[in-house]
C-alpha positions in Angstrom: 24.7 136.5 142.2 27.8 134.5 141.2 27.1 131.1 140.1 29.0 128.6 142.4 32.0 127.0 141.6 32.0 123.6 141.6 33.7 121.0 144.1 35.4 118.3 142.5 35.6 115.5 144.9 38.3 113.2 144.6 38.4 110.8 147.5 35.4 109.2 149.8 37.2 109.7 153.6 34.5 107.9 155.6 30.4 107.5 155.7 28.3 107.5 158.5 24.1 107.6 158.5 24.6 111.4 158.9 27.2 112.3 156.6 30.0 111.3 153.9 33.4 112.8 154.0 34.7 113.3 150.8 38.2 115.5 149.8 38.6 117.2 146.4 39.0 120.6 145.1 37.1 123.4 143.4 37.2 123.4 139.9 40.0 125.3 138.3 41.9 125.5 141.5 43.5 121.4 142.0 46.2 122.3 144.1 43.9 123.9 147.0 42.7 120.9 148.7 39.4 121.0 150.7 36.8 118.6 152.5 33.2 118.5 152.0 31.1 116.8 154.2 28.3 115.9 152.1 24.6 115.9 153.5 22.9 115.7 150.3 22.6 111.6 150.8 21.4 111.7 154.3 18.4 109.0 154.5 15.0 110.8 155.6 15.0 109.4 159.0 18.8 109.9 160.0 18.3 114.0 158.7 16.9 115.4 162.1 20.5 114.3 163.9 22.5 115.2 160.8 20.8 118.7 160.8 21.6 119.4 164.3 25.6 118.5 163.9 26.0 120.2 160.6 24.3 123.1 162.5 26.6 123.2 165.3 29.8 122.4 163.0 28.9 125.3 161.4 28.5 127.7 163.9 31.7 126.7 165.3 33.7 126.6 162.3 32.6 130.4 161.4 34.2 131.1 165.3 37.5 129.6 164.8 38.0 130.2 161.2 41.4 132.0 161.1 43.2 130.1 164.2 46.0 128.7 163.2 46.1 124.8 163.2 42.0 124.5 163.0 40.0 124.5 160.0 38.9 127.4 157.8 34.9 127.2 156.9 34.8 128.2 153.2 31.1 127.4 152.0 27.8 126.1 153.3 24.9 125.1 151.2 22.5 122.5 150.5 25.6 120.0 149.2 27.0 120.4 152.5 29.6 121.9 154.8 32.7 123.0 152.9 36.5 123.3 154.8 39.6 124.0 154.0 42.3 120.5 154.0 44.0 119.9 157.7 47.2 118.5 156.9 48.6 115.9 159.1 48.3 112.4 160.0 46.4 111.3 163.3 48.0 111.0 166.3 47.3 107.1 166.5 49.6 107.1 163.8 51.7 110.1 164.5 52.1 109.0 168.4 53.6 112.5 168.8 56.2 112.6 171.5 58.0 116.2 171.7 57.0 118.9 174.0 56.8 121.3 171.4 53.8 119.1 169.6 51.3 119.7 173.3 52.5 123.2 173.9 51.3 124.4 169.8 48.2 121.7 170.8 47.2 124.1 174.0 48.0 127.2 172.4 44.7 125.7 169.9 43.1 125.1 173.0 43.5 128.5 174.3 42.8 130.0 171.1 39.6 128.8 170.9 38.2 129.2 174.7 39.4 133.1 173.8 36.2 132.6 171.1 34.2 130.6 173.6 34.5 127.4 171.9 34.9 124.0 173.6 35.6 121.2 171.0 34.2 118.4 173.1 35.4 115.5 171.4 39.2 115.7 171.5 39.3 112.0 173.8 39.5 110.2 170.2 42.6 110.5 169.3 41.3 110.7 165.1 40.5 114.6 166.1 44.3 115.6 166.3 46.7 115.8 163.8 50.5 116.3 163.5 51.1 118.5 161.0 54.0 117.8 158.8 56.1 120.5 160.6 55.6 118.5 163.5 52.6 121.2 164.9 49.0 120.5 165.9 45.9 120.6 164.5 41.8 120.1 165.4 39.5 118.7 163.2 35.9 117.5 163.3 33.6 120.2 164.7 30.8 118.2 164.9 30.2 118.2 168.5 31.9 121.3 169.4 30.0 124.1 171.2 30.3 128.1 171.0 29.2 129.4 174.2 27.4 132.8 175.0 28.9 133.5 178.2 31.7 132.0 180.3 29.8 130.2 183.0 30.4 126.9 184.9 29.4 125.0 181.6 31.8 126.6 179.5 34.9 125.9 182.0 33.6 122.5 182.6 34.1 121.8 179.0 36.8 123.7 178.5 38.4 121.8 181.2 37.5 118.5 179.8 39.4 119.4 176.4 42.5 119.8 178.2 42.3 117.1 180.0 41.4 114.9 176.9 45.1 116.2 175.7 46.6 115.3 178.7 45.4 112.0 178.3 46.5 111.9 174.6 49.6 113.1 176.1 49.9 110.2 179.0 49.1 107.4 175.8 52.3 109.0 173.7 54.8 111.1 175.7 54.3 110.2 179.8 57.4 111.1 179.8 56.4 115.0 179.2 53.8 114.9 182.1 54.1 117.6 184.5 52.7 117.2 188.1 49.7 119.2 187.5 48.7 117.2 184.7 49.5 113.9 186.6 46.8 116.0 189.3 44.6 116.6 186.7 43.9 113.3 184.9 43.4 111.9 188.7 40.8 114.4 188.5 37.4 113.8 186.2 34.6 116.5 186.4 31.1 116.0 187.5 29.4 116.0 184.8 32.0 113.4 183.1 31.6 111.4 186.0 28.1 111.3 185.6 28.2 111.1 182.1 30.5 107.8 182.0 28.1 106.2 184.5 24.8 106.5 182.6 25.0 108.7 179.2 27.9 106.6 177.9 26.0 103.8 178.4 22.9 104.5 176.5 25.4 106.2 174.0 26.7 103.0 173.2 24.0 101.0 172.9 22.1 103.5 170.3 25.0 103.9 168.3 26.6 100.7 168.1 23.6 98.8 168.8 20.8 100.0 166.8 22.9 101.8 164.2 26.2 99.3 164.4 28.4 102.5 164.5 31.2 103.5 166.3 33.3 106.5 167.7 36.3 104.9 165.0 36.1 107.2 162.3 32.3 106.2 160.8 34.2 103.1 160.4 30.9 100.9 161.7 31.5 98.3 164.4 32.3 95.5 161.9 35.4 95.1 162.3 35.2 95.0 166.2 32.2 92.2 165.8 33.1 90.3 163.5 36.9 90.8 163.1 38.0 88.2 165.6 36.6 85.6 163.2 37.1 86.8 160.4 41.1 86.4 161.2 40.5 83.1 162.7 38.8 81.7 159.4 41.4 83.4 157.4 44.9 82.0 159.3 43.4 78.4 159.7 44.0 78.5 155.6 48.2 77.4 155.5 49.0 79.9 153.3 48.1 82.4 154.9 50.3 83.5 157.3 49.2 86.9 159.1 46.2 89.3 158.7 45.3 92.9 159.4 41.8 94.3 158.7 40.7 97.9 157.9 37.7 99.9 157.0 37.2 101.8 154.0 34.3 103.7 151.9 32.0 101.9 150.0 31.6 103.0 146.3 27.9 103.5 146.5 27.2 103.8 150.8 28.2 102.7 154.1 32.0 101.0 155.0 33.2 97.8 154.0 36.5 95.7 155.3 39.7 95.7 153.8 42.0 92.7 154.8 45.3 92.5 153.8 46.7 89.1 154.2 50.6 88.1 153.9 50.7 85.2 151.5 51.6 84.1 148.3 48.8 83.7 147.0 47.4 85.2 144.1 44.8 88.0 144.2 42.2 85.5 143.2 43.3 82.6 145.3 43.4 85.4 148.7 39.7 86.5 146.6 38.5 82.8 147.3 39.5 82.6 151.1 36.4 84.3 152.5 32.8 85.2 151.0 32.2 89.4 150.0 29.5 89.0 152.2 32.0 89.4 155.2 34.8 91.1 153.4 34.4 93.3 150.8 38.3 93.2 149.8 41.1 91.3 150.2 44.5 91.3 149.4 47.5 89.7 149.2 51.2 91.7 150.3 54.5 89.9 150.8 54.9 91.9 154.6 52.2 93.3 156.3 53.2 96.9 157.9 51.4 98.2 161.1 47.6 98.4 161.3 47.8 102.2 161.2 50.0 102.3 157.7 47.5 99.8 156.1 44.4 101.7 157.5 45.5 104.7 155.4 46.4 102.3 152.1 42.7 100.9 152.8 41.1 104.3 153.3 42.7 106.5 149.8 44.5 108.5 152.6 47.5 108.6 150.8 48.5 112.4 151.6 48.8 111.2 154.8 50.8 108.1 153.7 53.2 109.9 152.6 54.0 112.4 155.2 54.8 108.8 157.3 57.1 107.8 154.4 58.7 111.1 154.7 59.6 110.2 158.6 60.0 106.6 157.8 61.7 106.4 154.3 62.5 102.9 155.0 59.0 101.7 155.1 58.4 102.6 151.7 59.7 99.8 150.4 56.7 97.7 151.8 54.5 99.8 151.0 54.9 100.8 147.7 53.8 97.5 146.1 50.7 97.8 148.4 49.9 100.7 147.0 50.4 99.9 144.1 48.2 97.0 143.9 45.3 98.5 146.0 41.8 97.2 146.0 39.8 100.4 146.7 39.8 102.8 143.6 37.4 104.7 145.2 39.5 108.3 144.6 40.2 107.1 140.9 36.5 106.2 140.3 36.1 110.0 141.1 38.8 111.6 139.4 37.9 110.0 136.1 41.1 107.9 136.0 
C-alpha cells in the first residue's frame, strides 16, 4: 500500500467540540485546494457526537461526489474527513439576487434527491455559496441523510430543503418568488411544526446552554452574550467611534472575538481599551466595512474576500490596509511564514 500523502493545512476555518475546519493542500500539489475537517483533537467526551456526524457526512459525501456545485469526498482516515475546496462566498454575504442563482441552487437539490439525499440543514444561510460564476453550491454534510427508499420521510425532508431555499430566496430576491413558493413557505410540514415547538427548544438549550455554541458557523455564542457590552464599554471611550465584532479560530482551540474599532488610535492604545479576557483581538481601521467583509478579514477567509473585491472593486480601498494589518496570523502560523 501507498504511503499517504500528506495534507498541508494552511488556514484554521472554524472549531467546534466536534471538529476543526482547517483548508490546505496536499503536499506537492499547492494549487488544488482542499478542506479537512479534523477529528483527531476531539476531547474524549464530545467523540460519541463527533463520530456520528463524521459518519453521516461521510456517507453522504461518497453519494453526491460528482454533482456539480457539491463537494467531492477525497480521503477518510483517522486525521479526519477530507473534501475537495467549494468556491464561493456565503450567501449572507453574497445576498444572491438573480433567477439564474435558485434555478442552478434547485437543479443541486434535484440532483441529490435523484441519490436519495436530503441535506437537512440548508435554513442557515452559511451552507450556500455563490460561486464566482455567479452559480450555487452546498456545503456542510454533516446533518445530511442518504435514504434507502423514497418513503414519506424522505419527501418530507426533501421538501423541507426546498423550502429552506425558498426562504433564502424570500431574505435576498422576493422579488423572484413565484406563487407556488409564496404557497409553500405559508406551508411548514409536520414534523417541522413539531420540531420548532419542542426539539428546537431543547436544541437550543444543550447547545448554546451547556456547550455555549451556536448554529453561526462553530462561532460560540460569545459574541451574541456578551457582544452588546462589549460595544457599549468600547464606544463610551471618545475615541472610539464605531465597532464591529467577529469570531475567528483560536491558535491552540476554541473561537475567540475579533473587534475592529474605527479610531485613531494606535494598535496598542485600541489593545488597552478592553481586557483579552473578553476580547482576544482588537484593532484599529480608519472605516469600518460591513460586518460580513470584516467577518471574512477576522476569519483568514481571504479567497473569499477577494471574490467580493472582484464584484466590488471599490471596497478594496478600505480593506486593503485591514488586511494588511490583521491580527489573526493563524493561516501564516501554518504556512511557515
Amino acid at each position: 500500500m501507498s504511503a499517504r500523502t500528506p495534507f498541508i493545512p494552511t488556514t484554521v476555518h472554524k472549531r467546534d467540540e466536534f471538529s476543526e475546519t482547517v483548508s490546505g493542500h496536499l503536499e506537492g500539489a499547492k494549487d488544488a485546494k482542499l478542506v479537512l475537517r479534523k477529528l483527531d483533537g476531539v476531547p474524549f467526551w464530545a467523540k460519541p457526537i463527533a463520530s456520528f456526524l463524521a459518519r453521516k457526512e461521510v456517507r453522504s459525501l461518497r453519494v453526491v461526489t460528482g454533482i456539480e456545485g457539491t463537494p467531492d469526498l477525497i480521503r477518510v482516515d483517522d486525521e479526519g474527513i477530507l473534501r475537495s475546496w467549494s468556491a464561493g462566498i456565503p450567501l449572507n454575504l453574497a445576498k444572491p439576487d438573480t433567477a439564474e442563482f435558485y434555478k442552478d441552487a434547485k437543479r443541486i437539490l434535484r440532483d441529490m434527491r435523484r441519490r436519495n439525499v436530503t441535506h437537512n440543514d440548508l435554513a442557515k444561510p452559511q451552507n450556500w455559496l455563490m460561486a464566482p460564476d455567479g452559480s450555487a453550491a452546498v456545503i456542510d454534510f454533516q446533518l445530511a441523510s442518504v435514504h434507502r427508499r423514497r418513503g414519506k420521510l424522505f419527501r418530507v425532508m426533501g421538501y423541507e430543503d426546498l423550502r429552506h431555499l425558498v426562504k433564502q430566496k424570500r431574505r435576498y430576491a422576493s422579488a423572484l418568488l413565484t406563487p407556488a413558493e409564496h404557497r409553500m413557505l405559508a406551508r411548514k410540514s409536520l414534523p417541522t411544526r413539531i420540531w420548532m415547538a419542542t426539539g428546537k427548544r431543547a436544541y437550543n438549550a444543550i447547545t448554546r446552554g451547556l456547550f455555549s455554541w451556536s448554529d453561526g458557523e462553530g462561532t460560540g455564542n460569545r459574541i451574541a452574550q456578551d457582544g452588546p457590552s462589549i460595544t457599549t464599554d468600547l464606544l463610551a471611550n471618545d475615541a472610539v467611534q464605531g465597532v464591529s465584532l467577529s469570531p475567528f479560530a483560536l491558535p491552540a482551540k476554541g473561537m475567540g472575538i475579533y473587534a475592529f474599532v474605527k479610531s485613531d488610535l494606535s494598535a496598542s492604545e485600541a489593545r488597552a481599551l478592553i481586557s483579552e479576557t473578553r476580547v482576544e483581538l482588537i484593532q484599529p481601521v480608519a472605516v469600518l466595512p460591513r460586518t460580513e467583509v470584516l467577518e471574512l478579514i477576522a476569519m483568514n477567509r481571504l479567497d473569499e474576500l477577494e471574490i467580493v473585491l472582484n464584484a466590488e472593486p471599490d471596497l478594496r480601498a478600505i480593506t486593503d490596509p485591514i488586511v494588511a494589518g490583521r491580527l489573526n496570523l493563524t493561516d501564516r502560523r501554518l504556512a511557515g511564514v
